[in-house]
C-alpha positions in Angstrom: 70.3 75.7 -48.0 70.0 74.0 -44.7 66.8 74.0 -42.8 67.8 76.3 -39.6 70.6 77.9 -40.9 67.7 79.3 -43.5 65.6 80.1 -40.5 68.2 82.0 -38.3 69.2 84.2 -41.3 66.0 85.1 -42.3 63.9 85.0 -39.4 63.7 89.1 -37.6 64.1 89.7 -34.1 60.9 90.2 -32.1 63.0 91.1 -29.0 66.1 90.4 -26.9 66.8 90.4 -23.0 68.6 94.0 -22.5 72.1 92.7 -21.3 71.8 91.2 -24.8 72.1 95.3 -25.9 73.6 97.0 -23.4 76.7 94.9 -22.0 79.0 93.4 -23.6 79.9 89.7 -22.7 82.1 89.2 -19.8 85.7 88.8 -20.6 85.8 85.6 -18.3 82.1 84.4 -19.7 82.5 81.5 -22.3 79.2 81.6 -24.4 77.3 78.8 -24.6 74.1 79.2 -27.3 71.2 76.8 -27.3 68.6 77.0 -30.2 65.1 76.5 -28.8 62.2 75.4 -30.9 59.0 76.1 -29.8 55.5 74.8 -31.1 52.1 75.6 -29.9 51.7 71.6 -27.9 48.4 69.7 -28.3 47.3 66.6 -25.8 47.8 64.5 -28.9 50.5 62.6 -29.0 51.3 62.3 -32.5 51.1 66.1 -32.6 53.9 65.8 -29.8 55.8 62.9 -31.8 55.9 65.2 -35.0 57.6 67.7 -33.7 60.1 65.8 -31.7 61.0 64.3 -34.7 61.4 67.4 -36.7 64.0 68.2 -33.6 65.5 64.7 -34.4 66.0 65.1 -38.2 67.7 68.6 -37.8 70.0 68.0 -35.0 72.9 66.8 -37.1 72.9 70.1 -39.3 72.0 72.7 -36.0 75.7 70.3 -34.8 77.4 71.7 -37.7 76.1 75.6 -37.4 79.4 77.2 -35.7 77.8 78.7 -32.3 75.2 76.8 -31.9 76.2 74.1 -28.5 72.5 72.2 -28.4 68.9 72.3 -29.4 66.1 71.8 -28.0 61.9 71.4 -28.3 59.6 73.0 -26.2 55.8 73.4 -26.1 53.3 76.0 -25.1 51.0 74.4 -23.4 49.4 71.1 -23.3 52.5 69.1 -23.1 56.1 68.9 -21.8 58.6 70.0 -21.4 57.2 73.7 -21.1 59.0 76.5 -22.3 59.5 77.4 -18.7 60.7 74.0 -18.1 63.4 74.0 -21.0 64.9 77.8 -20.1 65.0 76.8 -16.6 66.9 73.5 -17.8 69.4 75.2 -20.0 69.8 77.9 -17.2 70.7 75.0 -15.0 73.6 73.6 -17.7 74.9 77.2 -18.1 74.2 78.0 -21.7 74.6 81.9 -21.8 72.9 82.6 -24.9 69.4 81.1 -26.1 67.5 81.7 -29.6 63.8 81.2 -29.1 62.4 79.9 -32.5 58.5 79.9 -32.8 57.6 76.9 -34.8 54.6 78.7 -35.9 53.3 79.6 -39.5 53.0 83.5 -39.2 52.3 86.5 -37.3 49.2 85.8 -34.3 48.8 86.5 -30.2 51.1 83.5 -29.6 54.0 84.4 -31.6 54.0 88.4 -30.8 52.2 88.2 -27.2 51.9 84.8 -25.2 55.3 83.6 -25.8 57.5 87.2 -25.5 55.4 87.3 -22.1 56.4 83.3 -20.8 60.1 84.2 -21.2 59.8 87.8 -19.5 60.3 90.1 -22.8 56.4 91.4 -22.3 54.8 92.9 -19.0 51.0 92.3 -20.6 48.6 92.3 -17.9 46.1 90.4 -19.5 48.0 87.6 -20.7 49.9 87.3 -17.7 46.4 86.8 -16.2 45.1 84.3 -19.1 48.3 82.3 -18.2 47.9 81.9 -14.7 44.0 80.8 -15.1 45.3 78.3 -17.5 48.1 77.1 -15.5 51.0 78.2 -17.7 54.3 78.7 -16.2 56.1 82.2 -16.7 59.8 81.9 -16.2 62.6 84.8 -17.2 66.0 83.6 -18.0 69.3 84.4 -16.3 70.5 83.5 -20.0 70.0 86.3 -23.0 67.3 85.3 -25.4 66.6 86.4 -28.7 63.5 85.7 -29.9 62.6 85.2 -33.9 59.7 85.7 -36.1 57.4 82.9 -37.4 58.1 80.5 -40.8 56.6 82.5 -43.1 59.2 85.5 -42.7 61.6 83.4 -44.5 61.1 81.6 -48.2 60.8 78.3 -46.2 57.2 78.2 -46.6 56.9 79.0 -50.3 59.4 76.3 -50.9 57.5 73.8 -48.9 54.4 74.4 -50.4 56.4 74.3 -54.0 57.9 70.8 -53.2 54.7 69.3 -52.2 51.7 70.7 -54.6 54.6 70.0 -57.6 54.4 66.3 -55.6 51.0 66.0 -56.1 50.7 67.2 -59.5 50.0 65.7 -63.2 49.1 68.7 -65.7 49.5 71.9 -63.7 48.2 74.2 -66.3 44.5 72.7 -65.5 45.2 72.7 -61.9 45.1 75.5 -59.6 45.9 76.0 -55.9 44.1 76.3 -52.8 45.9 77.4 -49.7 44.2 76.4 -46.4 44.8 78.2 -43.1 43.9 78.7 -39.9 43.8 82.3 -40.0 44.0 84.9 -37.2 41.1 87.6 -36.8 43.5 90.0 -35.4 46.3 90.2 -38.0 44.2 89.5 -41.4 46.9 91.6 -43.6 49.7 89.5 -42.7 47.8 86.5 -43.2 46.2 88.0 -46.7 49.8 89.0 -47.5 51.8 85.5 -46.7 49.0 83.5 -48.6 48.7 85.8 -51.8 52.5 86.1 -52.0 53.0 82.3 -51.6 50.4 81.0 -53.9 51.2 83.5 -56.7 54.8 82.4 -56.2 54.2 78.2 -56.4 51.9 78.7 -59.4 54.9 80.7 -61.4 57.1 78.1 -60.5 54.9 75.2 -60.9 53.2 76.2 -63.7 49.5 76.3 -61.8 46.6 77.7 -63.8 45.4 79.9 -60.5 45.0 80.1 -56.9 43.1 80.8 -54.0 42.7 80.3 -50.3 40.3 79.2 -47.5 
């Protein structure tokens, strides 16, 4: 299955602008959908490069999903273009219809808090605050936006992980597993969850003797 078409059938809906719900599109409106990826952003530049050239390698099979007119990469903070930057930029072209995707591993404050309240589907005080000391741009599209959940909503991960521990492997039944995360003190279930379900999954497929995470 292809990479995003994987990703926008599996991935649930955090939120969408309300004239995404509550009107219907203008008879005389001619949709236009961009698919925005967004990443955390680091000052490195190879971090940058990477994910660039994830955009780069999936352009030709985002061309061929029906509905989707362009895609996009935008970052957090710590390098451009901004999210604020890229909505404002595809407000500019007229695209009508925009699909946030968080290129983020699971649930955490960026996926379910910082980045609904940059594209205006939040009103959190306290972020909004955090943002401005840190310089971050808030900007609310006139397009509708649809935001989705995180990678490890979808089998993408698992499969990931499958493909490269099976890589690395010689004689799985004396091997095990570890998992290694960066974690999130404020969802630990989800976390617990995604990395139990996942390793338990690799090592029936792969043939692992255990596993276990850090």
């Amino acid at each position: 299955m292809q990479f995003l078409t994987l990703l926008l059938l599996t991935a649930c809906n955090i939120g969408e602008h309300p004239s995404a719900t509550l009107q219907p599109d203008s008879p005389a409106e001619k949709k236009k959908t961009a698919l925005l990826l967004i990443n955390h952003g680091s000052r490195s530049n190879e971090w940058k490069r990477q994910l660039l050239e994830l955009e780069r390698r999936i352009s030709s099979r985002v061309a061929a999903i029906e509905g989707i007119d362009t895609l996009a990469t935008a970052f957090m903070e710590h390098a451009e273009p901004s999210i604020a930057a890229s909505l404002r930029n595809l407000d500019r072209k007229g695209y009508t219809d925009v699909i946030v995707m968080p290129v983020f591993l699971t649930a955490g404050t960026h996926v379910f808090d910082d980045i609904p309240t940059i594209i205006g589907k939040k009103e959190n005080p306290a972020t909004l605050e955090q943002m401005r000391l840190e310089g971050v741009e808030r900007y609310i599209p006139k397009a509708r936006t649809y935001l989705a959940g995180p990678l490890g909503f979808s089998s993408l991960l698992r499969q990931n992980v499958l493909r490269r521990a099976k890589a690395l492997s010689t004689n799985p039944d004396e091997e095990a597993l570890v998992l290694v995360g960066y974690g999130s003190s404020e969802f630990p279930d989800i976390w617990t969850e995604l990395f139990a379900s996942t390793g338990l999954q690799v090592c029936r497929d792969a043939g692992f003797a255990g596993h276990t995470t850090a």
